[in-house]
C-alpha positions as semicolon CSV with decimal commas, in nm:
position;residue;x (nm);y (nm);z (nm)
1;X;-3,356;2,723;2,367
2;X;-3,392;3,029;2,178
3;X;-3,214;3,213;1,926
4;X;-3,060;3,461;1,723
5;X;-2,836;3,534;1,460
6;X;-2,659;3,848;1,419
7;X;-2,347;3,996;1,252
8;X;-2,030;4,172;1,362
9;X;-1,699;4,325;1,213
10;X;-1,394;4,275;1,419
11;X;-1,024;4,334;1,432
12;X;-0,806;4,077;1,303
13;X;-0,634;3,991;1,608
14;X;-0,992;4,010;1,789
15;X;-0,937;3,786;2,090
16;X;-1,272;3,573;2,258
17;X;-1,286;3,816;2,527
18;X;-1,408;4,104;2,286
19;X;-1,582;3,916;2,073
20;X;-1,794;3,783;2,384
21;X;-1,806;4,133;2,489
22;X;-1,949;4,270;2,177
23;X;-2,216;3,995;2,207
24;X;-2,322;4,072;2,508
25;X;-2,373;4,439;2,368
26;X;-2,525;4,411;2,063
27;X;-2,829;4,151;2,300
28;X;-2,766;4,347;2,610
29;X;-2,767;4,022;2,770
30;X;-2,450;3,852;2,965
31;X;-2,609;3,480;2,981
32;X;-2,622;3,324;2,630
33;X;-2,402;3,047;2,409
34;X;-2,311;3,090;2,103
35;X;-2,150;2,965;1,775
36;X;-1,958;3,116;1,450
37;X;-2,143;3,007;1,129
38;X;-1,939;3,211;0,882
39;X;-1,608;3,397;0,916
40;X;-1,485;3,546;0,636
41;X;-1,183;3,831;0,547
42;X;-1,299;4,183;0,430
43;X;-1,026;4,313;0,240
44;X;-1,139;4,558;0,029
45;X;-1,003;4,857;0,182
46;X;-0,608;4,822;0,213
47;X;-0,694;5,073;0,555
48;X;-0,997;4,889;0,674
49;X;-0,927;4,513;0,686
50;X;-1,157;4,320;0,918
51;X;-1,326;3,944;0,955
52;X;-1,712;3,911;0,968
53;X;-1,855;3,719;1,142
54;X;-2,183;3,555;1,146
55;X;-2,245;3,429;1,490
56;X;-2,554;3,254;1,608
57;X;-2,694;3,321;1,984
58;X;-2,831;3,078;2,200
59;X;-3,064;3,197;2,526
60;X;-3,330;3,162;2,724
61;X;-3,389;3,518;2,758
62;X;-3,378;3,615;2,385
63;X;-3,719;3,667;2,230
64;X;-3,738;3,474;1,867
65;X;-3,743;3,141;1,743
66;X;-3,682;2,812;1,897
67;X;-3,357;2,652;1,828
68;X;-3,430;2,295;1,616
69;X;-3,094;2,110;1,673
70;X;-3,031;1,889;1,341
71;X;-3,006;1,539;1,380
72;X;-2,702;1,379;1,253
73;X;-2,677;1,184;0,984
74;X;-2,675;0,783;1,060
75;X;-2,565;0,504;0,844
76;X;-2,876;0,258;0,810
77;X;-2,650;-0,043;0,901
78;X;-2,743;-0,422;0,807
79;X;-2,555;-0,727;0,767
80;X;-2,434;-0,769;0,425
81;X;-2,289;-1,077;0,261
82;X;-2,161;-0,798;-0,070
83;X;-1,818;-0,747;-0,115
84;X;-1,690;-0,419;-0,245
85;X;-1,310;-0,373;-0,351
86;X;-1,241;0,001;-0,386
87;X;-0,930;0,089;-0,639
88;X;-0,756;0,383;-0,480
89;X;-0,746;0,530;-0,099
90;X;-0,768;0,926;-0,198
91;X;-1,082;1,155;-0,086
92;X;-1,316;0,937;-0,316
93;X;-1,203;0,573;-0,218
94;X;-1,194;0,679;0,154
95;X;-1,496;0,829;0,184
96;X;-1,666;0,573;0,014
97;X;-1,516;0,327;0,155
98;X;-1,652;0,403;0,554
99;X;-1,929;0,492;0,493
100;X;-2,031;0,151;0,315
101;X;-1,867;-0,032;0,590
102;X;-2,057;0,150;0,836
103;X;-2,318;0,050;0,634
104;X;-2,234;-0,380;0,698
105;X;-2,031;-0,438;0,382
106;X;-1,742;-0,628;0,331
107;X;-1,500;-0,382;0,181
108;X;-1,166;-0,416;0,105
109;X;-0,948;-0,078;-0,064
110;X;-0,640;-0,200;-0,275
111;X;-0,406;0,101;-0,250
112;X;-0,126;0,071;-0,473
113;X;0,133;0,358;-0,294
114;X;0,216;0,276;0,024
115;X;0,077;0,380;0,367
116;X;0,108;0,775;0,467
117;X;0,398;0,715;0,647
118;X;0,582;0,489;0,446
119;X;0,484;0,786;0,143
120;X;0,662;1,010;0,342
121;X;0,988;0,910;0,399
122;X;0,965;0,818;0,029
123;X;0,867;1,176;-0,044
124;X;1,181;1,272;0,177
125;X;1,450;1,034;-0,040
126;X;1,314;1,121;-0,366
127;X;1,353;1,504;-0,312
128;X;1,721;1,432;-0,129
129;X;1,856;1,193;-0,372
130;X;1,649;1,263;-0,712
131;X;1,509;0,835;-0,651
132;X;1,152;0,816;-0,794
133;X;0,941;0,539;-0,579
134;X;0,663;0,491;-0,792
135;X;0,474;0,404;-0,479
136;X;0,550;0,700;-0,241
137;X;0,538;0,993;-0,426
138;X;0,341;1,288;-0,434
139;X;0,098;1,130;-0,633
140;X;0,033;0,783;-0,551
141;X;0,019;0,681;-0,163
142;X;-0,258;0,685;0,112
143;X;-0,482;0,981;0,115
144;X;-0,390;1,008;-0,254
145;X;-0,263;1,330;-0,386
146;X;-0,496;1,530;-0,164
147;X;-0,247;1,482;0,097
148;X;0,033;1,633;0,045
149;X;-0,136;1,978;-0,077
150;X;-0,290;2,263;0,126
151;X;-0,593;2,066;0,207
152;X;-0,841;2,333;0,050
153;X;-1,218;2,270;0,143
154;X;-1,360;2,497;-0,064
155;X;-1,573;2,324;-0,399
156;X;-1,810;2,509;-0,619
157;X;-2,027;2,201;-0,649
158;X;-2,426;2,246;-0,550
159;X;-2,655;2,018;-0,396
160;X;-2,367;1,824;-0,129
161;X;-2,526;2,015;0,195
162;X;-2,559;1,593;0,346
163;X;-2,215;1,546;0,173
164;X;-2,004;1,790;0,310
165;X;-2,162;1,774;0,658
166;X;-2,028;1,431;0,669
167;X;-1,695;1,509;0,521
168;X;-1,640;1,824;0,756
169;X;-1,739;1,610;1,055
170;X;-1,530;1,300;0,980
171;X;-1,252;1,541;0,903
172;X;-1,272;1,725;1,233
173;X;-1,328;1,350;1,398
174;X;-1,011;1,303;1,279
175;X;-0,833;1,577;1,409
176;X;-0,895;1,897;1,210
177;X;-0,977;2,237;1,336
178;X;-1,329;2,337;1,421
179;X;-1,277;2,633;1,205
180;X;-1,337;2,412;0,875
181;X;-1,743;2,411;0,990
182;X;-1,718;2,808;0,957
183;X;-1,434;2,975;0,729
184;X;-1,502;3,104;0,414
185;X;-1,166;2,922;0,260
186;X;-1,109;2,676;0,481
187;X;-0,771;2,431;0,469
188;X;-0,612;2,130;0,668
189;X;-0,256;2,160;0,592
190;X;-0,094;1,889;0,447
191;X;0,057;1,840;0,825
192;X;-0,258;1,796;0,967
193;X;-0,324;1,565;0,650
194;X;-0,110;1,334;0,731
195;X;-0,257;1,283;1,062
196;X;-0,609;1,277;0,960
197;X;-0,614;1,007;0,669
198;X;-0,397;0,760;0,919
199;X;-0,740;0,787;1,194
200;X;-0,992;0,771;0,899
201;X;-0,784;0,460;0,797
202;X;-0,820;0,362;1,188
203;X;-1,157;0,452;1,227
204;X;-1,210;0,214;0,861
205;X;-1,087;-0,082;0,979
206;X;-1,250;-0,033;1,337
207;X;-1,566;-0,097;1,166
208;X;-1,373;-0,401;0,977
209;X;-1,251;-0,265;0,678
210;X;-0,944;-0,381;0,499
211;X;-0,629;-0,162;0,347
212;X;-0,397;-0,354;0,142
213;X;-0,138;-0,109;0,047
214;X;0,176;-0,127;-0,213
215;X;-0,124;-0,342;-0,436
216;X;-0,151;-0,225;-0,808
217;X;-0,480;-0,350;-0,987
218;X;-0,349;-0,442;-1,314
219;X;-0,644;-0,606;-1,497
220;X;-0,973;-0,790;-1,419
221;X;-1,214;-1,029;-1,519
222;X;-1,521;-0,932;-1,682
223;X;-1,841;-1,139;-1,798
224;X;-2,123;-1,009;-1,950
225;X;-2,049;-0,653;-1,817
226;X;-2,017;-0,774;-1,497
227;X;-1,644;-0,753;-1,297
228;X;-1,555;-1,085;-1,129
229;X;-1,192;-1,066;-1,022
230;X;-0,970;-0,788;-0,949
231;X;-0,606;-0,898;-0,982
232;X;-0,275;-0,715;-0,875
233;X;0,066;-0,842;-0,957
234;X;0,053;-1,139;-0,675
235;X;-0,316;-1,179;-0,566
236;X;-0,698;-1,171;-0,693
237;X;-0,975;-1,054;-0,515
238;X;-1,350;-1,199;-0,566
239;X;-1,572;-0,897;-0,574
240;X;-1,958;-0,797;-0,660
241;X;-1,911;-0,462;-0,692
242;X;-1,586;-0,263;-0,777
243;X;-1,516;0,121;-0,755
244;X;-1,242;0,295;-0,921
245;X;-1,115;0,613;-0,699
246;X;-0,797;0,620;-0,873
247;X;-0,745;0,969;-0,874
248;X;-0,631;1,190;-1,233
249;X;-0,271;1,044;-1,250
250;X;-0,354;0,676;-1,313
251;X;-0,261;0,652;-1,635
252;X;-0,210;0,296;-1,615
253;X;-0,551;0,236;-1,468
254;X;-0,712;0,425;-1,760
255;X;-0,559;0,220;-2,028
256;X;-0,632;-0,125;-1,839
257;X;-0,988;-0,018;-1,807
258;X;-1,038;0,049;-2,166
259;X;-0,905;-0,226;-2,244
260;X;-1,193;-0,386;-2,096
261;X;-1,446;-0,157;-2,264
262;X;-1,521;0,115;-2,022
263;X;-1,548;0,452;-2,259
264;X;-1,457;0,761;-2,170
265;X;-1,452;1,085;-2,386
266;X;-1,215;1,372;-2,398
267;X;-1,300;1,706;-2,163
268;X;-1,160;2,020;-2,180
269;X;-0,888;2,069;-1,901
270;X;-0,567;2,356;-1,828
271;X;-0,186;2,352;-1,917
272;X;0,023;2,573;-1,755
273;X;0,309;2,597;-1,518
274;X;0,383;2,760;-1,127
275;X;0,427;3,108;-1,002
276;X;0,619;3,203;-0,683
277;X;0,637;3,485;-0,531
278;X;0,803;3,611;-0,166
279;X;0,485;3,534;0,052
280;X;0,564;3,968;0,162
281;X;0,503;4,083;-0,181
282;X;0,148;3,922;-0,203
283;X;0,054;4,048;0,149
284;X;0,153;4,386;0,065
285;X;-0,022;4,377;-0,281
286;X;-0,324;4,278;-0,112
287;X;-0,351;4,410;0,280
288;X;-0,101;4,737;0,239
289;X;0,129;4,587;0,526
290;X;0,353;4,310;0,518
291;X;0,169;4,091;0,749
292;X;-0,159;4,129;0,952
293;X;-0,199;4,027;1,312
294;X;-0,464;3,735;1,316
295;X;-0,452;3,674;0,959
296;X;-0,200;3,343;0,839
297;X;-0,128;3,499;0,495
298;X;-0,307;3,689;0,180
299;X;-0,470;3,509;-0,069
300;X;-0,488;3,574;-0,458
301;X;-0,743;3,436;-0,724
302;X;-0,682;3,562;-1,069
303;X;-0,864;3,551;-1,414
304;X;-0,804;3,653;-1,780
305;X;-0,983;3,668;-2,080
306;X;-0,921;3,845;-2,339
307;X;-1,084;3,763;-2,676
308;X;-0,807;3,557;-2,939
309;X;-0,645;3,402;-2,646
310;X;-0,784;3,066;-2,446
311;X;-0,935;3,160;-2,093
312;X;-0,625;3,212;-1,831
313;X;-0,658;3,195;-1,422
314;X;-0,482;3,107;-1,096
315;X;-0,575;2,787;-0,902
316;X;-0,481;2,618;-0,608
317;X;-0,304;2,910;-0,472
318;X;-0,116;2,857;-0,102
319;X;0,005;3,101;0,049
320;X;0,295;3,038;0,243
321;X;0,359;2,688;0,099
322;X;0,612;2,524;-0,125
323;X;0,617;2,407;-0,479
324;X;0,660;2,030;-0,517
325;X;0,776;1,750;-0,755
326;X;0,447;1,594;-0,818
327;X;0,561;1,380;-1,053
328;X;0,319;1,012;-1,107
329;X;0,654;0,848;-1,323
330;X;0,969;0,830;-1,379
331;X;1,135;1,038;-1,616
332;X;0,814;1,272;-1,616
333;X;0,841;1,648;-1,462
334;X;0,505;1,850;-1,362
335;X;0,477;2,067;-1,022
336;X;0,230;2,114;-0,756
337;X;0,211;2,335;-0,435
338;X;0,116;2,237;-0,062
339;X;0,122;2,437;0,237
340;X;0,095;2,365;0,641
341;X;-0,160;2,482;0,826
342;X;-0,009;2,741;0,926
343;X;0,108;2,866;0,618
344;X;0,475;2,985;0,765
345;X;0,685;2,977;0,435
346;X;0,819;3,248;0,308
347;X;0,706;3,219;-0,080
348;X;0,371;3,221;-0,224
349;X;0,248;2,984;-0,494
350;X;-0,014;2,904;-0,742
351;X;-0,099;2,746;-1,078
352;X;-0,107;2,980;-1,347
353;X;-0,326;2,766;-1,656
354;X;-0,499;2,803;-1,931
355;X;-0,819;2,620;-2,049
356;X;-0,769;2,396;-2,298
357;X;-0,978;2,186;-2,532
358;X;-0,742;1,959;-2,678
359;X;-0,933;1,926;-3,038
360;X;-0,937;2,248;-3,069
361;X;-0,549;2,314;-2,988
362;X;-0,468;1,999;-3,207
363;X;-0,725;2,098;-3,497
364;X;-0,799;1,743;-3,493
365;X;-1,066;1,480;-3,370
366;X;-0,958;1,290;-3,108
367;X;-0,997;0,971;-2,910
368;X;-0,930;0,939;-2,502
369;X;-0,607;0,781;-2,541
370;X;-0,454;1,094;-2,739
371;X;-0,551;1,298;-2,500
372;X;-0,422;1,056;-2,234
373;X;-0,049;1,010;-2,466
374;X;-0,057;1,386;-2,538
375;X;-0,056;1,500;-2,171
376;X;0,224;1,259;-2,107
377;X;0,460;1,346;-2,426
378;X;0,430;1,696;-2,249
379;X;0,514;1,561;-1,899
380;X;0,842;1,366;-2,048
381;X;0,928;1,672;-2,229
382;X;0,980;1,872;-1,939
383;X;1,251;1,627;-1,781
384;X;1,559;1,797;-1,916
385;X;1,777;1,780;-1,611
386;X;1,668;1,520;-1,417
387;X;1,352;1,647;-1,199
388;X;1,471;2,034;-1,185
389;X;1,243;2,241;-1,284
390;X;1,246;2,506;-1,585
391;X;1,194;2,856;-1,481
392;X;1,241;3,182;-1,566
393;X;1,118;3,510;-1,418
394;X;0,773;3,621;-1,474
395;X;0,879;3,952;-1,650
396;X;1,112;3,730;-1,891
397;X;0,864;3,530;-1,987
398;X;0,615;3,842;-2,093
399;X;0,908;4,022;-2,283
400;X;1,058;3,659;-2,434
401;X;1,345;3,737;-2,291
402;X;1,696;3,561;-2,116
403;X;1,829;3,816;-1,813
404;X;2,133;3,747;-1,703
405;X;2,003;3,642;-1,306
406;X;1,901;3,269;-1,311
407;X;1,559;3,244;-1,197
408;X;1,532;3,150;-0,788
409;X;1,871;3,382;-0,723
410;X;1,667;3,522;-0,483
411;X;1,545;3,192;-0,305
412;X;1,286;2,931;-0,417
413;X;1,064;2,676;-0,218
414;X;1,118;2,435;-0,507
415;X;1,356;2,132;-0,333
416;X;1,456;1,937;-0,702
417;X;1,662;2,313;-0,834
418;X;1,559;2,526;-1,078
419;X;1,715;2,521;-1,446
420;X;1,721;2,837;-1,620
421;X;1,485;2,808;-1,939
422;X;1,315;2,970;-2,212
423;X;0,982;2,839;-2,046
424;X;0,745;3,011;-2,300
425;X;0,924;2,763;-2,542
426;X;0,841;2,470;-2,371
427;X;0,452;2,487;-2,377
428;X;0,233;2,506;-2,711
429;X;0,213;2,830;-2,831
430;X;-0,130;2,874;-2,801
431;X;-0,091;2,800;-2,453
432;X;0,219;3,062;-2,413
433;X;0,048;3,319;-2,546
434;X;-0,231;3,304;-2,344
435;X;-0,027;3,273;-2,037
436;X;0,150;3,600;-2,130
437;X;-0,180;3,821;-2,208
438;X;-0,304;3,607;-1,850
439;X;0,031;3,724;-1,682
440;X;-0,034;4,095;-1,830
441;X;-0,366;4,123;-1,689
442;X;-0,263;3,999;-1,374
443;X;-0,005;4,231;-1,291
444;X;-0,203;4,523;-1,350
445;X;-0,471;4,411;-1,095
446;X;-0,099;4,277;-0,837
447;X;0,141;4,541;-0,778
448;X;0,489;4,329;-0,825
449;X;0,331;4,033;-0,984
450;X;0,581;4,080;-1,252
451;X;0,851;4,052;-0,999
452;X;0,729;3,667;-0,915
453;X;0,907;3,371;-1,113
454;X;0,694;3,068;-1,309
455;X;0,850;2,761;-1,344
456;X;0,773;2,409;-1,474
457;X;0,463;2,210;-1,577
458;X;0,125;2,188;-1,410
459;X;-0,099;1,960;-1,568
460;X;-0,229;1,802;-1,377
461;X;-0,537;2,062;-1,266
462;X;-0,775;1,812;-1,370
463;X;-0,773;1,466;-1,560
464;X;-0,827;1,517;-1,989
465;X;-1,067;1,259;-2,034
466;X;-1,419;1,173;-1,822
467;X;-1,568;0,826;-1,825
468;X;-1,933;0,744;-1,922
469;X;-2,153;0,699;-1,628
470;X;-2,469;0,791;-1,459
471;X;-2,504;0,994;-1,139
472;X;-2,422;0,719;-0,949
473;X;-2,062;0,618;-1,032
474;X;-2,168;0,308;-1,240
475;X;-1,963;0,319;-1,579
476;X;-2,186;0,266;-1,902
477;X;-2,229;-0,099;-2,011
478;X;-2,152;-0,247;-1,713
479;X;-2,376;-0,329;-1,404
480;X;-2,159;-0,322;-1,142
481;X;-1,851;-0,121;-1,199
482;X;-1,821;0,219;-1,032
483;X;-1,542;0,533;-1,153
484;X;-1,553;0,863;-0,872
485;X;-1,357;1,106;-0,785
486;X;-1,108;1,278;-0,985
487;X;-1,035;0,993;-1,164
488;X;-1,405;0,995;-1,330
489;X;-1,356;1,313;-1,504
490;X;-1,653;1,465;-1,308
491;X;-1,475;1,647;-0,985
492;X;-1,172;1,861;-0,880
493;X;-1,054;1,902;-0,543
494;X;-1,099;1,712;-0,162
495;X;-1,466;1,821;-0,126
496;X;-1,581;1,766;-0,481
497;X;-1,410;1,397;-0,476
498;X;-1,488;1,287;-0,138
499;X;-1,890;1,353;-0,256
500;X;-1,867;1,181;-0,503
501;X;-1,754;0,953;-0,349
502;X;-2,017;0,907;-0,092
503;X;-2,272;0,979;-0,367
504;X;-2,159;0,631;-0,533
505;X;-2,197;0,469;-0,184
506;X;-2,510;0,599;-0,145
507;X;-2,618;0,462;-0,523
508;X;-2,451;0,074;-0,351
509;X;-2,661;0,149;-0,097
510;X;-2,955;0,193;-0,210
511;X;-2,953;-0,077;-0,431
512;X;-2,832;-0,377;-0,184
């Protein structure tokens, strides 16, 4: 089969028909296949919005070069007597995880939230009654906390073309959207999330995995820097290899594996706290018009830096989502944001940080557990009122100053209730004043982003401190103990993780 590749600029609300039609044009041909390879949004003129489209043509009339279908990756599968445990069922673990018992492992993941269904309903009683479960929460539970966010796919990491086939495949096995193959910022939804990770756990123990949920790994048993047993609270587990996928909120989990020698260093990471804004203002700022036929909602991605302050920027924007309670403990108070798929909500939200290298801030050396105790005296901090979150509007916080309107009079996404708060107060001053000059600068390049309101802690964009390993997961001084993911220190995000995760499986591989 032959083919050809070729661009076009359509409407928004473009249906198939016309884009078929303008196919057929642009080859003057009316017999051919074909497939979207990139879509992305042109938005640089408020009066000329559009999506382009790269769009490969398949025919046996076109004159060019013969279509080479790629094979698929296949998992070389043997036999294996080698047991794996894997600590932690988020992108990393999961990944991992199938594709090593595809592979003819015995692997077994020890999860210790509870199973995506079970983590919702907790979810549901924690935000209705102000109950932390420390095992269904938005940071702990199956799918990790991944899955209860907008389910971004986007990662700036190079060299994954094998990895994120397989990711993008298995996700789209599972039930998500074609589109993710395509889009240039492509998301799951946390409602299609919670679908997905129950089949990959399906399609797992097809292949005779095992989950064991609700089971905290609080210590193992080491010789010669080799791990023997991993032990919860009730059972232990024999294992010849063991992989952490903990994720960046196991504090716990950091402390028991230093403990056992496993070094990590510090690494520079971002305070900051939420802003929300009506989901109408942003599309305005950015299209011209309040909403846009074929488009879900607009986007934002905003940096600062201006010399004497640290580095400021907006991450893990969704538009149309919800701020959460993303809380890993009790009596701690940070925030988060998740959207659906569709991105219906009426408020827009996204972590407004800056960079921060601890030592620096601190003027002092440090070691990985101040980093680890200093995060977490900041988390406590912010529990005031229970888990309501401080806030204060965005133009308060530039002028340092207490209006008389409590912050979310004009509605919030935020389920815990917003507490009126001097918010610039409650981070380090460094950090504040950064945040302001970030906050300046961004409301000059957003019309109304004055107008939004920022509220509570985010901390939580990556973890402080990154373990020593090499490229393969396996942790200095030890021979069979793996750290990946977010938890590692090395990745940030679903498609960063999961890679790494296979990356480390590939290493296990390769070895047995």
């Amino acid at each position: 089969m032959n083919y050809k590749d070729i661009s076009l600029k359509l409407a928004t609300d473009y249906s198939e028909d016309e884009l078929r039609s303008l196919i057929s044009k642009k080859i003057h041909l009316n017999d051919f296949s074909f497939e979207i390879t990139r879509k992305s949004l042109d938005a640089r003129k408020k009066g000329n919005i559009f999506w382009l489209l790269n769009i490969r043509i398949f025919s046996e009339k076109l004159k060019g070069e013969t279509f080479a279908e790629k094979k698929n990756f296949s998992v070389p599968y043997k036999s294996r007597s080698h047991r794996i445990i894997i600590v932690g069922n988020g992108p990393a673990g999961m990944f991992s995880a199938l594709l090593l018992q595809k592979a003819g492992f015995q692997v077994t993941i020890l999860e210790r939230g509870a199973d995506v269904e079970l983590r919702e309903k907790g979810i549901l009683h924690f935000e209705k009654t102000g109950i932390f479960d420390p095992n269904a929460n938005y940071a702990f539970g199956e799918g990790g906390a991944g899955t209860f966010s907008d389910g971004k796919l986007t990662s700036r990491s190079r060299h994954i073309s094998f990895e994120r086939s397989f990711i993008v495949d298995s996700y789209i096995k599972a039930g998500a959207p074609t589109e993710i193959k395509y889009l240039s910022h492509p998301h799951l939804g946390t409602d299609n999330l919670r679908i997905m990770v129950k089949n990959l756990r399906n399609e797992f123990l097809d292949y005779g995995g095992k989950v064991e949920f609700n089971s905290f790994v609080n210590n193992m048993l080491v010789e010669d820097g080799i791990v023997k047993v991993v032990q919860t609270e009730t059972k232990e587990y024999f294992t010849d290899s063991l992989i952490i996928a903990t994720g960046h909120s196991s504090y716990d989990t950091y402390r028991m594996l230093m403990q056992h020698g496993v070094n990590f260093k510090i690494k520079n990471y971002a305070i900051g706290a939420r802003v929300e804004h009506p989901q109408e203002l942003i599309n305005t700022a950015q299209w011209g018009v309040s909403s846009l036929n074929g488009v879900k909602a607009a986007e934002y991605r905003l940096t600062s830096n201006t010399e004497g302050f640290l580095p400021s920027y907006t991450f893990c924007m969704c538009p149309g989502g919800i701020i959460v309670p993303a809380t890993a403990v009790k009596e701690g108070n940070i925030v988060n944001g998740m959207s659906n798929y569709q991105r219906e909500g009426l408020f827009s939200n996204a972590a407004c940080v800056a960079a921060v290298n601890l030592e620096k801030l601190l003027g002092k050396t440090l070691t990985a557990e101040n980093a680890l105790r200093w995060t977490e005296d900041l988390e406590y901090s912010f529990y005031r009122t229970g888990y309501k979150a401080p806030a204060c509007s965005i133009h308060d916080f530039l002028t340092k100053s207490n209006s008389p309107t409590a912050p979310g009079d004009d509605g919030t996404s935020y389920p815990m209730g917003l507490e009126s708060a001097a918010l610039w107060e409650l981070l380090p001053l460094k950090i504040s004043n950064s945040l302001r000059q970030g906050l300046k600068d961004f409301s000059h390049k957003l019309k109304g982003f004055e107008k939004g309101t920022i509220m509570g802690l985010e901390s939580k964009t990556s973890a402080p401190i990154q373990v020593l390993r090499d490229s393969t997961g396996l942790c200095e001084g030890f021979s069979n103990l793996y750290m990946t993911g977010e938890g590692s220190g090395f990745t940030g995000g679903i498609i960063s993780s999961a890679s790494d995760g296979l990356k480390t499986a590939m290493g296990i591989m390769n070895k047995f």
